[in-house]
DOBAPA-50957 format. One record per residue (C-alpha): residue number from 1; residue in one letter; x, y, z. Coordinates in nm, 2 decimals. Last residue first. Layout:
BEGIN
seq NUM | type A | east X | north Y | up Z
...
//
This chain:
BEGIN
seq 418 | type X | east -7.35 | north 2.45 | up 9.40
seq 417 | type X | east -7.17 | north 2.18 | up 9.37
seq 416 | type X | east -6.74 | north 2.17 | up 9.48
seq 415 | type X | east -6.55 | north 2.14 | up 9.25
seq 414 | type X | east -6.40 | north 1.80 | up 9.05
seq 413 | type X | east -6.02 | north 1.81 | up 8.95
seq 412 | type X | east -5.84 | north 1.80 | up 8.64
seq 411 | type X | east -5.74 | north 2.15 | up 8.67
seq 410 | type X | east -6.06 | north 2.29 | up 8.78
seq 409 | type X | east -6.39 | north 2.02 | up 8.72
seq 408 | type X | east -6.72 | north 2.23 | up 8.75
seq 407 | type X | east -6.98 | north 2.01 | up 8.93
seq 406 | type X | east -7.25 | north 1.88 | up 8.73
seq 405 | type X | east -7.58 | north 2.08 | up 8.77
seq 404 | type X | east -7.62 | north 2.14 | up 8.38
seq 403 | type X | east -7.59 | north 1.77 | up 8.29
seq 402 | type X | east -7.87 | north 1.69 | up 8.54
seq 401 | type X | east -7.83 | north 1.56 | up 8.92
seq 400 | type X | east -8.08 | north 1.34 | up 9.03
seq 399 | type X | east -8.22 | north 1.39 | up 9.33
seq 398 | type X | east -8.07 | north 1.25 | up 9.68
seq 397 | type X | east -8.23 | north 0.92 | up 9.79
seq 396 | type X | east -8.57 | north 0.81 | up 9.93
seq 395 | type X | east -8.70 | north 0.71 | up 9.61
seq 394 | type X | east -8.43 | north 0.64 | up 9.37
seq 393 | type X | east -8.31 | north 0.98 | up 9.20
seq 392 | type X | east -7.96 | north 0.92 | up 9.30
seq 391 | type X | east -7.90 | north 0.56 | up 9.38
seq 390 | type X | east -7.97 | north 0.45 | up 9.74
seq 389 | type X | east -7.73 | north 0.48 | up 10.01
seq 388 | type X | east -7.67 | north 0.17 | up 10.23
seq 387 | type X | east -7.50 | north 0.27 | up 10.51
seq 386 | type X | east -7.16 | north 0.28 | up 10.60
seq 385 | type X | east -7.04 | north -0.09 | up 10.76
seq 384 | type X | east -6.76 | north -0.01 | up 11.07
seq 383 | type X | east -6.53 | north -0.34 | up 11.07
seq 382 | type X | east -6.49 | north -0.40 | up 11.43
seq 381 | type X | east -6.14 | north -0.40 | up 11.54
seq 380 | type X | east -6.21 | north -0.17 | up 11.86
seq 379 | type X | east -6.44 | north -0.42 | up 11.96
seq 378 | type X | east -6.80 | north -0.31 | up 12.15
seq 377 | type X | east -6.77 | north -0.24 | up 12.48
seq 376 | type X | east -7.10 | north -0.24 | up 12.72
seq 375 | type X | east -7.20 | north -0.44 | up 12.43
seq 374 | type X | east -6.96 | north -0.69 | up 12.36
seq 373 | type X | east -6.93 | north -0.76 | up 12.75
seq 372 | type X | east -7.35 | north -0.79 | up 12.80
seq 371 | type X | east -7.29 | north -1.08 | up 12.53
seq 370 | type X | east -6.95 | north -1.24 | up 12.73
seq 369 | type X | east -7.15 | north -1.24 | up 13.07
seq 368 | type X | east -7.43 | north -1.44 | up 12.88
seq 367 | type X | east -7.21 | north -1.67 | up 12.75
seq 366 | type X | east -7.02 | north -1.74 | up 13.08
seq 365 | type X | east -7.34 | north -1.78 | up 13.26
seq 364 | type X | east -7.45 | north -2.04 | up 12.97
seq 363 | type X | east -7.14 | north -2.23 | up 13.03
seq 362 | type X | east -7.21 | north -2.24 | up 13.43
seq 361 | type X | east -7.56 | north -2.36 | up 13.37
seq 360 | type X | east -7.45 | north -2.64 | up 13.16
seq 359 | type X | east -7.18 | north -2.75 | up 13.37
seq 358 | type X | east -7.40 | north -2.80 | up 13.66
seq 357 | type X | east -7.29 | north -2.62 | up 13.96
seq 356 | type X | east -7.11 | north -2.91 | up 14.27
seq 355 | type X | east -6.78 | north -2.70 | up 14.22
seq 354 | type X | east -6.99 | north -2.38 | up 14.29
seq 353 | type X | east -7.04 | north -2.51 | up 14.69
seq 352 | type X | east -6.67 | north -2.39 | up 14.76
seq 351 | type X | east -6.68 | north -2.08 | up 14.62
seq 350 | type X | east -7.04 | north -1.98 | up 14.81
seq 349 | type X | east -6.91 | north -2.12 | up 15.12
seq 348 | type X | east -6.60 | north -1.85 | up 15.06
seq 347 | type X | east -6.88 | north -1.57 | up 15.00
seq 346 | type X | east -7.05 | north -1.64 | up 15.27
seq 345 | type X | east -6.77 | north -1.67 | up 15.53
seq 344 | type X | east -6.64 | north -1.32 | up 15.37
seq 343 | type X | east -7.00 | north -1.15 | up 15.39
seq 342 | type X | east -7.06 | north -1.23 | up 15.76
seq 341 | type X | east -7.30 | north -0.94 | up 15.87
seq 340 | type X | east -7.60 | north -1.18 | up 16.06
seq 339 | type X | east -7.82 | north -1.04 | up 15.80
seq 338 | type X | east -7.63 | north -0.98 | up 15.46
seq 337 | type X | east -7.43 | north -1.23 | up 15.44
seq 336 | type X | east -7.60 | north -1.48 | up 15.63
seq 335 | type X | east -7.94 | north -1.44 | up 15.33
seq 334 | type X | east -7.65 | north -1.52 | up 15.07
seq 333 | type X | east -7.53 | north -1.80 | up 15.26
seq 332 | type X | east -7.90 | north -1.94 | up 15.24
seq 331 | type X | east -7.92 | north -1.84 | up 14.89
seq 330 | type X | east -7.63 | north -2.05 | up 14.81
seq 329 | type X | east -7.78 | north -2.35 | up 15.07
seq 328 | type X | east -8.10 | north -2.31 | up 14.89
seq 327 | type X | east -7.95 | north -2.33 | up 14.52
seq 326 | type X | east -7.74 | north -2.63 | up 14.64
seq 325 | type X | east -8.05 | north -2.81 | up 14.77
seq 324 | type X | east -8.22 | north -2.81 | up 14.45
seq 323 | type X | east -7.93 | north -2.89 | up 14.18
seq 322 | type X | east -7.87 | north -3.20 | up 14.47
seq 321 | type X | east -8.23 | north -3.32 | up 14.39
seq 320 | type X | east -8.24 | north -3.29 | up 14.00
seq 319 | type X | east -7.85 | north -3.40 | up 13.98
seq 318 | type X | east -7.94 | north -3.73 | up 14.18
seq 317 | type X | east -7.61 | north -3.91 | up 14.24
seq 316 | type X | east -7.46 | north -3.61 | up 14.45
seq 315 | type X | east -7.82 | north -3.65 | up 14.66
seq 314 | type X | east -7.64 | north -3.87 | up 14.98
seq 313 | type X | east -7.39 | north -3.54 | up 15.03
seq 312 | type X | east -7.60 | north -3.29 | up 15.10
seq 311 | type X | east -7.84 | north -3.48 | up 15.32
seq 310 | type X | east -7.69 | north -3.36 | up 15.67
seq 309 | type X | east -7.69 | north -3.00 | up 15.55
seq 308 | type X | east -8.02 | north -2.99 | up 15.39
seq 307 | type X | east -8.19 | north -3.19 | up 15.68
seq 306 | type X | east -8.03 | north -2.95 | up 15.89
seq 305 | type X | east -8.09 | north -2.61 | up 15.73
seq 304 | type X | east -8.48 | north -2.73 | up 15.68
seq 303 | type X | east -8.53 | north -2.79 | up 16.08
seq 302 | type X | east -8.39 | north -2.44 | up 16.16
seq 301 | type X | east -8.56 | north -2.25 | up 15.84
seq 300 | type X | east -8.86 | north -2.42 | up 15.91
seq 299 | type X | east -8.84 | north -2.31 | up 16.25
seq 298 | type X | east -8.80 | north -1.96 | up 16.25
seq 297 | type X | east -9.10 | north -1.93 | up 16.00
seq 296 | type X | east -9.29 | north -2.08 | up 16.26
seq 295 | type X | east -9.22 | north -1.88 | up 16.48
seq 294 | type X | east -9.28 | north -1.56 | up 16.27
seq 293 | type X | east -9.13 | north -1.22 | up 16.41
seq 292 | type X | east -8.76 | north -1.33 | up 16.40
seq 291 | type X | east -8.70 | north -1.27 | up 16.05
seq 290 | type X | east -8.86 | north -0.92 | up 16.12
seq 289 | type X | east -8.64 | north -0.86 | up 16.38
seq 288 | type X | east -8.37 | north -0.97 | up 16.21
seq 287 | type X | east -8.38 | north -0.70 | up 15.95
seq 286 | type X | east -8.47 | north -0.43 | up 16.22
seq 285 | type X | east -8.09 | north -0.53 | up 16.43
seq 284 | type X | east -7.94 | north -0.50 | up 16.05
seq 283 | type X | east -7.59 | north -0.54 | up 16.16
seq 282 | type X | east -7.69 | north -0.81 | up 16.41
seq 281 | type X | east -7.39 | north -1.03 | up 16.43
seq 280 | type X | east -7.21 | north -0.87 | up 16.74
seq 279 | type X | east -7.52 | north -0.78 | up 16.92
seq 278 | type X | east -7.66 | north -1.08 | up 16.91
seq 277 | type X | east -8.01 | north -1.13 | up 16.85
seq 276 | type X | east -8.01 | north -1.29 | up 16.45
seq 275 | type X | east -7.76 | north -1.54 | up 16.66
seq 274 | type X | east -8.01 | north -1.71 | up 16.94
seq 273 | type X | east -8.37 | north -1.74 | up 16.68
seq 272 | type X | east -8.18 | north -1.94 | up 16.45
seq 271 | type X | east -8.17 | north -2.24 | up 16.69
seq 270 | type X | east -8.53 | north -2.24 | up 16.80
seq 269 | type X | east -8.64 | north -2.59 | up 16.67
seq 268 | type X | east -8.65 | north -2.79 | up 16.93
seq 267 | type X | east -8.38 | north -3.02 | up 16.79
seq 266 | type X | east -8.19 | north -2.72 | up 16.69
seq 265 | type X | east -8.17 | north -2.57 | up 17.03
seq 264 | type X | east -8.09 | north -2.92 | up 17.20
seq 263 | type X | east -7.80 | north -2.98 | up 16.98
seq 262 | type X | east -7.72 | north -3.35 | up 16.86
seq 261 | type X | east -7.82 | north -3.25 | up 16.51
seq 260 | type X | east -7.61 | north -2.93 | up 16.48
seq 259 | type X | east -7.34 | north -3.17 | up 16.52
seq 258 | type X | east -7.44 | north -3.39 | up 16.25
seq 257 | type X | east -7.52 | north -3.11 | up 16.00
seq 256 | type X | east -7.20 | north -2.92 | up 16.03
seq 255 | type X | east -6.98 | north -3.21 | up 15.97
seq 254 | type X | east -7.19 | north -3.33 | up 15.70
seq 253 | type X | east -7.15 | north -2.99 | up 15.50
seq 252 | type X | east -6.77 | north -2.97 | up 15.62
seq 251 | type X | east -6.74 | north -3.32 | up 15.48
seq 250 | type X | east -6.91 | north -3.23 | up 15.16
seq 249 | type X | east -6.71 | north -2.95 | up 15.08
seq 248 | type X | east -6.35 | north -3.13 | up 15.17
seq 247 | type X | east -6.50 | north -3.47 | up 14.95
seq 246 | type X | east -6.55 | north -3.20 | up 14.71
seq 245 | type X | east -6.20 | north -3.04 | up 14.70
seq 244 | type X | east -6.07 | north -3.39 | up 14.76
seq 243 | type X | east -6.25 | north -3.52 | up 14.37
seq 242 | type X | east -6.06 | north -3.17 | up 14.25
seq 241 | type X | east -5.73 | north -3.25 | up 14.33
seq 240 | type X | east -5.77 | north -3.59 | up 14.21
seq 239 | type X | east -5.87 | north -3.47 | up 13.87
seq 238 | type X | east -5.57 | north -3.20 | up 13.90
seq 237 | type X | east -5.28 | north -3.44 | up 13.98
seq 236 | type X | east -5.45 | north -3.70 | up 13.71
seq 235 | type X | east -5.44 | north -3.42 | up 13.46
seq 234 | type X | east -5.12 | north -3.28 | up 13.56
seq 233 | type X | east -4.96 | north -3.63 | up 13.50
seq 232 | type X | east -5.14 | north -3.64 | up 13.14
seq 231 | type X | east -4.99 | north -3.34 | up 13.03
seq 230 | type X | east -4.68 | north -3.39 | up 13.13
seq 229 | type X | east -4.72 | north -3.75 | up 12.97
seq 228 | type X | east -4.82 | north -3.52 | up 12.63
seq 227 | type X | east -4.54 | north -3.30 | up 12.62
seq 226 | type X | east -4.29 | north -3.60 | up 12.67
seq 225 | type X | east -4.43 | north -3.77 | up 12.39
seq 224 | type X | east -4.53 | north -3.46 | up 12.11
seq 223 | type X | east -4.16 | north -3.54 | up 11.95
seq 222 | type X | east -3.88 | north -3.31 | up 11.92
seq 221 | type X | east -3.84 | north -3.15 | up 12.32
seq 220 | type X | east -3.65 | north -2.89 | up 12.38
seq 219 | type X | east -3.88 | north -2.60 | up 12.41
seq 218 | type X | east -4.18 | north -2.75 | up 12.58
seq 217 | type X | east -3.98 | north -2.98 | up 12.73
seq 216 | type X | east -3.78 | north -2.71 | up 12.91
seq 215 | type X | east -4.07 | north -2.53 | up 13.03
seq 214 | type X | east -4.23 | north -2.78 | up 13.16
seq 213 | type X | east -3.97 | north -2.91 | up 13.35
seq 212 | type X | east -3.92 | north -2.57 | up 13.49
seq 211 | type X | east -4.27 | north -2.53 | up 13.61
seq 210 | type X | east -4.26 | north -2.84 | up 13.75
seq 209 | type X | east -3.93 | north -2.75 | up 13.93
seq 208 | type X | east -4.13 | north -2.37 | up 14.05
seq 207 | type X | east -4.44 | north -2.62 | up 14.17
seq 206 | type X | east -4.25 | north -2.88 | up 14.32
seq 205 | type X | east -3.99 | north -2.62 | up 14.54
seq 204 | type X | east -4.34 | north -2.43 | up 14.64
seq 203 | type X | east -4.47 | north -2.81 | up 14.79
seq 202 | type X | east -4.17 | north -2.85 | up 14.95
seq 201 | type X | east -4.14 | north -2.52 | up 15.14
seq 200 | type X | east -4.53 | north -2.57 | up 15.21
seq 199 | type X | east -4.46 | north -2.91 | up 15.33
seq 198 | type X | east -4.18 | north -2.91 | up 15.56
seq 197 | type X | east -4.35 | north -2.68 | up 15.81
seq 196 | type X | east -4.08 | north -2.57 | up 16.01
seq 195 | type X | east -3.73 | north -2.54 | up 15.86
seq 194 | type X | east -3.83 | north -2.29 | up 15.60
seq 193 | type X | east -3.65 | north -1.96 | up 15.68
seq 192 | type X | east -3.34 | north -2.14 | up 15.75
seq 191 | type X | east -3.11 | north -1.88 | up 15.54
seq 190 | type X | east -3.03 | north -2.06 | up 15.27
seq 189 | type X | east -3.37 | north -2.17 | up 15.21
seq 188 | type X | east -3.51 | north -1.83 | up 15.23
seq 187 | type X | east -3.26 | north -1.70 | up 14.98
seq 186 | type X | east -3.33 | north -2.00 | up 14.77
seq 185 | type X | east -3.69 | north -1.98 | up 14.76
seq 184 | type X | east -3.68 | north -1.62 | up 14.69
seq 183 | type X | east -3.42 | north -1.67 | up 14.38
seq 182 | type X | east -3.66 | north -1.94 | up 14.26
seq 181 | type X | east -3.94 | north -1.70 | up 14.25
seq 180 | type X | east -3.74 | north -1.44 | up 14.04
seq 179 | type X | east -3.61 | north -1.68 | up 13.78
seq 178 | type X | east -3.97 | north -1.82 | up 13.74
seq 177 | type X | east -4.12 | north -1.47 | up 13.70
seq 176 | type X | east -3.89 | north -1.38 | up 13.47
seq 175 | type X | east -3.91 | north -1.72 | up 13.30
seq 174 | type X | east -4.33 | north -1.66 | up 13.23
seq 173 | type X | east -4.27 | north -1.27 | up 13.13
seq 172 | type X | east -4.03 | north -1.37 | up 12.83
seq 171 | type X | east -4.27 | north -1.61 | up 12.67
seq 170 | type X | east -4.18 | north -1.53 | up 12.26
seq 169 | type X | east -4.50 | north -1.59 | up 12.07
seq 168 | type X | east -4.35 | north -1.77 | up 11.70
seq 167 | type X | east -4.54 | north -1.72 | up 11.39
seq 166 | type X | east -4.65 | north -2.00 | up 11.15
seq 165 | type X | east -4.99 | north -1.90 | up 11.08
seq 164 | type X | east -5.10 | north -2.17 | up 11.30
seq 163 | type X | east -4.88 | north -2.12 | up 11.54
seq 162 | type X | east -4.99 | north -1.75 | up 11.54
seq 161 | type X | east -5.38 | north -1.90 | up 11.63
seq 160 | type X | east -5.27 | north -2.11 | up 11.91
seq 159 | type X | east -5.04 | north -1.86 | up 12.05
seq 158 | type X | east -5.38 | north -1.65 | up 12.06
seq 157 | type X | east -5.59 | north -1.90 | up 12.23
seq 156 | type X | east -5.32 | north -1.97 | up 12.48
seq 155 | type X | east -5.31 | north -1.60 | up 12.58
seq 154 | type X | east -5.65 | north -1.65 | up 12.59
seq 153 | type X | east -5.68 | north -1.96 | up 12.81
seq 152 | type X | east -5.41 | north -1.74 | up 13.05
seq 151 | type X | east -5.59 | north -1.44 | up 13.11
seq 150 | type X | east -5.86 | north -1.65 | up 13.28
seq 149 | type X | east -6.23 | north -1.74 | up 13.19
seq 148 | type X | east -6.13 | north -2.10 | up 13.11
seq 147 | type X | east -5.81 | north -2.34 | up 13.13
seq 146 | type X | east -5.68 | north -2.18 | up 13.46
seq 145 | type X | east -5.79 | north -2.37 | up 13.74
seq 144 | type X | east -5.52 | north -2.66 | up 13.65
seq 143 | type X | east -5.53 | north -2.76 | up 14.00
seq 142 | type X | east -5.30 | north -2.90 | up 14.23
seq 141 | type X | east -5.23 | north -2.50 | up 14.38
seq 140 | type X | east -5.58 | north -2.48 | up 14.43
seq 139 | type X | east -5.61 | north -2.74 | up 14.70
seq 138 | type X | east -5.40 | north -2.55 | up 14.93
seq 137 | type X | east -5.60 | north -2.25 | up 14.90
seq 136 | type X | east -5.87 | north -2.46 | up 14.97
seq 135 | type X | east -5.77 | north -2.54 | up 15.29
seq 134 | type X | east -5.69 | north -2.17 | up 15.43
seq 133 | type X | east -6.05 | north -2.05 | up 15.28
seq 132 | type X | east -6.23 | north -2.29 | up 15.42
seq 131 | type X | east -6.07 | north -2.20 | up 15.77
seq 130 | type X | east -6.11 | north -1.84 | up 15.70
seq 129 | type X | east -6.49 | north -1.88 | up 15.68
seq 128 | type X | east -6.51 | north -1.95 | up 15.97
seq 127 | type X | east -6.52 | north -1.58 | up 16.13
seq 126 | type X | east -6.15 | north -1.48 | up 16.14
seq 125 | type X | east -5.87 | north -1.36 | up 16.32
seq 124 | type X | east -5.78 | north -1.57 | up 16.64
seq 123 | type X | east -5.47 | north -1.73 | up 16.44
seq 122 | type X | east -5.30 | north -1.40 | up 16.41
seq 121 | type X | east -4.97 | north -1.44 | up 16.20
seq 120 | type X | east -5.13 | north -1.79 | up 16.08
seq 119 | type X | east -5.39 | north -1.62 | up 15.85
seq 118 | type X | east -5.13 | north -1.36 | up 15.70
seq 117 | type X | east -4.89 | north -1.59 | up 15.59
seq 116 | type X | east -5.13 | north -1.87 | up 15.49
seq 115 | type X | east -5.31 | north -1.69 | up 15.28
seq 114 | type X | east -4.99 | north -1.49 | up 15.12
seq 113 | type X | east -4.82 | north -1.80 | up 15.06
seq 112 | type X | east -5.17 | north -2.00 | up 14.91
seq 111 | type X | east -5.17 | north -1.71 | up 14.64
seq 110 | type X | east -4.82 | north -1.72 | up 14.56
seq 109 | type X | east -4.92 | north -2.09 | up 14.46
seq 108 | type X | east -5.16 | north -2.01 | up 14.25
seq 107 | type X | east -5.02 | north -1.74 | up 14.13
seq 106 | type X | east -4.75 | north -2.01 | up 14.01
seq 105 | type X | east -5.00 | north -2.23 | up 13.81
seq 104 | type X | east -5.24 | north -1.93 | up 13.73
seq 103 | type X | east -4.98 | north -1.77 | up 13.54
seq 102 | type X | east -5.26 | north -1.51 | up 13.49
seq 101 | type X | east -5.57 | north -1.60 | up 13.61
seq 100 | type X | east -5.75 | north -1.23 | up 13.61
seq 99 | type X | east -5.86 | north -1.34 | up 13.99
seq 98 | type X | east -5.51 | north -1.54 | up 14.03
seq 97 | type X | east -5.34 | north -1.16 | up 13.98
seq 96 | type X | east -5.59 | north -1.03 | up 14.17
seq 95 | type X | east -5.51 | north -1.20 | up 14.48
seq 94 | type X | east -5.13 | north -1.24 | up 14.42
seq 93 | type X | east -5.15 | north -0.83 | up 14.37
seq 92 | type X | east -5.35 | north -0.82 | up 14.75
seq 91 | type X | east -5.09 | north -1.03 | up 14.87
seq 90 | type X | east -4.78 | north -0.86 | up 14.76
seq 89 | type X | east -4.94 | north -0.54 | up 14.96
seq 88 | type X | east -4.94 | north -0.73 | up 15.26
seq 87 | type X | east -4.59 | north -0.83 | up 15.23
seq 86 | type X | east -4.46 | north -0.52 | up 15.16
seq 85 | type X | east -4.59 | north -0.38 | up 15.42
seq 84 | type X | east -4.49 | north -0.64 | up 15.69
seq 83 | type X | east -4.16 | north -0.64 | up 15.54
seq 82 | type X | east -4.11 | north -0.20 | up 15.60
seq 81 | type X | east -4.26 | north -0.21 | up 15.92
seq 80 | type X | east -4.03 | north -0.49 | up 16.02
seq 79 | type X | east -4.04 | north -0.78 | up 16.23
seq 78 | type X | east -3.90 | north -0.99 | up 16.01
seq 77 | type X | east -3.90 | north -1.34 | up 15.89
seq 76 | type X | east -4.20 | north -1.38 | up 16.12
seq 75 | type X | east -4.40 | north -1.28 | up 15.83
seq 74 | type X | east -4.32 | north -1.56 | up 15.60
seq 73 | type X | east -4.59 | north -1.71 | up 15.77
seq 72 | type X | east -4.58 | north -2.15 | up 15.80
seq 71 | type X | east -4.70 | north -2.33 | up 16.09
seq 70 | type X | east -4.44 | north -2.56 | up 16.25
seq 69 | type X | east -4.69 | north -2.60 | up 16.55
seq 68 | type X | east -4.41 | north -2.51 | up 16.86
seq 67 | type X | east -4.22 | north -2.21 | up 16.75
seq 66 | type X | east -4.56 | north -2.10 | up 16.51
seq 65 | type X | east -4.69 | north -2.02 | up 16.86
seq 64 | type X | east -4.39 | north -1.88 | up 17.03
seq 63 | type X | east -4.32 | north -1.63 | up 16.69
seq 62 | type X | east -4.68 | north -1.51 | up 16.73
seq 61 | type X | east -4.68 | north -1.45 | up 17.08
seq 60 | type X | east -4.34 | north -1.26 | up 16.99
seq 59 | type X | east -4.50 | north -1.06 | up 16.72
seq 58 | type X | east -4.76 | north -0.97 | up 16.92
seq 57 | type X | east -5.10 | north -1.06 | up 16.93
seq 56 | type X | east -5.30 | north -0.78 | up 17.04
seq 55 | type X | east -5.17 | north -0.64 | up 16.66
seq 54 | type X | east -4.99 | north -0.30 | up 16.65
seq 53 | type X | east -4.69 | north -0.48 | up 16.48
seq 52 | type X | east -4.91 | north -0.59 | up 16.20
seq 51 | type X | east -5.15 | north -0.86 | up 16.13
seq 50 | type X | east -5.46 | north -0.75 | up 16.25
seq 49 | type X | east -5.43 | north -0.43 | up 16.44
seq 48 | type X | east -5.21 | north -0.31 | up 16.17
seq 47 | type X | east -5.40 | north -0.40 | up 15.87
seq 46 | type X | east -5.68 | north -0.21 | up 16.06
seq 45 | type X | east -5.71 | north 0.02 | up 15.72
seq 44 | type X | east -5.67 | north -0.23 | up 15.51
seq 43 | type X | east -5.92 | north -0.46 | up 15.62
seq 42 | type X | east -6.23 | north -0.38 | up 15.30
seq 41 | type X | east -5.89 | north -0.44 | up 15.06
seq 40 | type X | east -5.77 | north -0.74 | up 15.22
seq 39 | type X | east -6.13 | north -0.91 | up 15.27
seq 38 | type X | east -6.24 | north -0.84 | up 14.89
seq 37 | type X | east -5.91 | north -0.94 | up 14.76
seq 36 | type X | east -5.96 | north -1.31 | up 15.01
seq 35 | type X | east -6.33 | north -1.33 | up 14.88
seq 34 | type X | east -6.20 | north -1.26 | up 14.49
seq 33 | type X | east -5.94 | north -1.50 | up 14.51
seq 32 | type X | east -6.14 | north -1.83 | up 14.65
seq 31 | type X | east -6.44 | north -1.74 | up 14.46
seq 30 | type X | east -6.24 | north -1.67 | up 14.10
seq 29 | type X | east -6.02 | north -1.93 | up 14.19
seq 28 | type X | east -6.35 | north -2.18 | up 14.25
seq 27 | type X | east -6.53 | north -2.02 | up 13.97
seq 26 | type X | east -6.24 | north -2.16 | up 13.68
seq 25 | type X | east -6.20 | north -2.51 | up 13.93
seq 24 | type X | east -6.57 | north -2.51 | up 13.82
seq 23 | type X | east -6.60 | north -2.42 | up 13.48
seq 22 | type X | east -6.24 | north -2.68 | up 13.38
seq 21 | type X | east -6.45 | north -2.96 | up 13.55
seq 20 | type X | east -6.23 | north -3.25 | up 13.43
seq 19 | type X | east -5.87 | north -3.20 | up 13.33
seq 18 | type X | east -5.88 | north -3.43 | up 13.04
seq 17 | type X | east -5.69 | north -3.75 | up 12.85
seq 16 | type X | east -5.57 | north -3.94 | up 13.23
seq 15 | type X | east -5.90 | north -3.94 | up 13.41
seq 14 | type X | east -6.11 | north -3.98 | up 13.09
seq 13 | type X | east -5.90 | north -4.27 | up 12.97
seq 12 | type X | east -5.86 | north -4.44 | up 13.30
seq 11 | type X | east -6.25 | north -4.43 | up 13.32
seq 10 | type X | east -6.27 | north -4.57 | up 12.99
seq 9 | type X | east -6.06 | north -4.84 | up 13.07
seq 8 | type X | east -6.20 | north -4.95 | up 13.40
seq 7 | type X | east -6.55 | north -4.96 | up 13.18
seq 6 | type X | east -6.38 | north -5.15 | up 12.94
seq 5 | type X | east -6.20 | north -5.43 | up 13.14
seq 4 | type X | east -6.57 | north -5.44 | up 13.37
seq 3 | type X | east -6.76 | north -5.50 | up 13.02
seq 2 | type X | east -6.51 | north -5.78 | up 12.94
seq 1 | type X | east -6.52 | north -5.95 | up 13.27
//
């Protein structure tokens, strides 16, 4: 009874004292982020045809549709050019705001508003990889994604050092953007722009109160108490975030797997033959061809997907066995990016397969990008050392200069030699 007392207490401990994984909710935002950017940017020019007013799905289809499933787009707040741009253009900056991770708690959040906007103005839009992306968008905003490789670890890292000099860092940017959010929010609850889906407004109204709280007890409060059970609240909120963001991964693994089991093409092992020949996802129509050339290479890769996908999530306990398979399914998304043309789906599987990475190999990535960062640009404040120069007449140094080669002095002041 004693050792089950202690090991309950010790997982209590490291639940409640640490955000666990800080590495890999740090690569999921910059997966999530970057593949949604990527996808806004590469679509601008047929913004219109997909979200806009010159989309096949109107404005009124679209109004009918989120009439009856309560989904949430703050795009059916108007059906102007003018909103739609603006809204479009607020995404992209959400994306690469959450990208640099700064104010990743609220970005976060602005982030999930402009997925879900956009995504459930045309609900036909996408290739799969939308749906991952839509859930875990969700998912981020529980997270405290920013404690590494984000804007905001450093800006932490610098108040950090003042305090410890005894300097103050005035946060005027963080209330700005808290003022301004909450004015949104209000507008659009005052006017009964939230009275469908109940839990995105609510879930917005947490965050920008949290925020507040936060805030407030930062400033206000005397003792450490208060700071540290926020502290340990967002903790538990982000480690149980981060256990459904891998339940989520392994269930869509599983999924996958268990219905591509009861298929007759994968069972006979000719399943990946059927895609690389489509029209639609043959980009490379000579790349798949020689994919295609080998039967037997065909099915391996059918039979091996499977097992891979259906076994997933029985090797979490095993690190040797589970590092294995993740490396083939990444390089298996990588191999659909490039020859069935999906880069977006592949590069959202790819975010949501990194929370599974080994720490170790994620810290070493990060050192290694820092190193090729020094030297691509080296710091400004680097103290420039002259070179050694040896004493005059030393080998290798200038000659000696005698008394008769000693420079004039004019009015106090050594000339030039000659």
């Amino acid at each position: 009874m004693t050792r089950l007392s202690l090991a309950v207490s010790r997982a209590i401990a490291r639940v409640t004292d640490s955000a666990l994984g800080p590495y890999q909710t740090a690569v999921l935002r910059i997966g999530f982020s970057l593949t949604w950017l990527l996808f806004l940017l590469r679509e601008y020019p047929h913004r219109q045809e997909l979200y806009g007013p010159d989309s096949p799905w109107s404005w009124d289809l679209a109004a009918q549709l989120v009439g009856s499933n309560d989904a949430f787009t703050v795009l059916l707040w108007s059906d102007s050019q003018v909103w739609f741009e603006a809204v479009y253009a607020l995404a992209v900056l959400f994306s690469l705001l959450l990208l640099l991770g700064w104010r990743t708690r609220g970005m976060a959040a602005l982030f999930m508003v402009g997925v879900l906007t956009l995504q459930n103005r045309s609900v036909f839009m996408g290739d799969g990889g939308d749906n991952v992306l839509h859930i875990m968008s969700v998912y981020l905003v529980f997270t405290r994604c920013g404690q590494v490789w984000s804007l905001d670890a450093r800006r932490a890292r610098r108040a950090g050092e003042a305090r410890a000099h005894g300097e103050r860092t005035p946060d005027r940017a963080g209330p700005a953007l808290w003022a301004v959010l909450g004015a949104v929010l209000l507008l659009g609850s005052l006017a009964d722009r939230t009275d469908g889906e109940w839990f995105i407004p609510a879930l917005l109204w947490a965050v920008w109160l949290g925020q507040a709280v936060w805030w407030l007890v930062g400033r206000l409060a005397r003792t450490d108490q208060p700071r540290i059970l926020l502290d340990v609240v967002a903790n538990v909120v982000h480690n149980g975030a981060l256990l459904v963001i891998m339940a989520e991964a392994c269930l869509i693994y599983a999924t996958a797997g268990w219905y591509k089991v009861q298929g007759s093409r994968w069972q006979d092992g000719t399943a990946v033959h059927y895609p690389l020949h489509l029209e639609y996802f043959s980009p490379w129509p000579s790349l798949a061809e020689l994919f295609t050339a080998s039967g037997t290479l065909v099915m391996l890769v059918t039979y091996v997907t499977v097992v891979v996908q259906v076994a997933f999530p029985f090797t979490l306990f095993n690190r040797r066995v589970k590092n294995a398979l993740l490396s083939f399914m990444i390089l298996e998304h990588a191999v659909i990016a490039v020859v069935l043309g999906l880069p977006f789906f592949s590069l959202a599987m790819i975010a949501a397969d990194a929370v599974f990475l080994p720490t170790s190999f994620l810290r070493r990535t990060g050192r290694l990008a820092a190193r090729v960062r020094e030297r691509l640009r080296p710091r400004a404040d680097a103290a420039v050392v002259p070179p050694q120069r040896r004493p005059d007449g030393a080998p290798g140094g200038p000659p000696a200069v005698g008394p008769a080669e000693a420079a004039p002095v004019t009015d106090g002041a050594p000339g030039p030699r000659t």
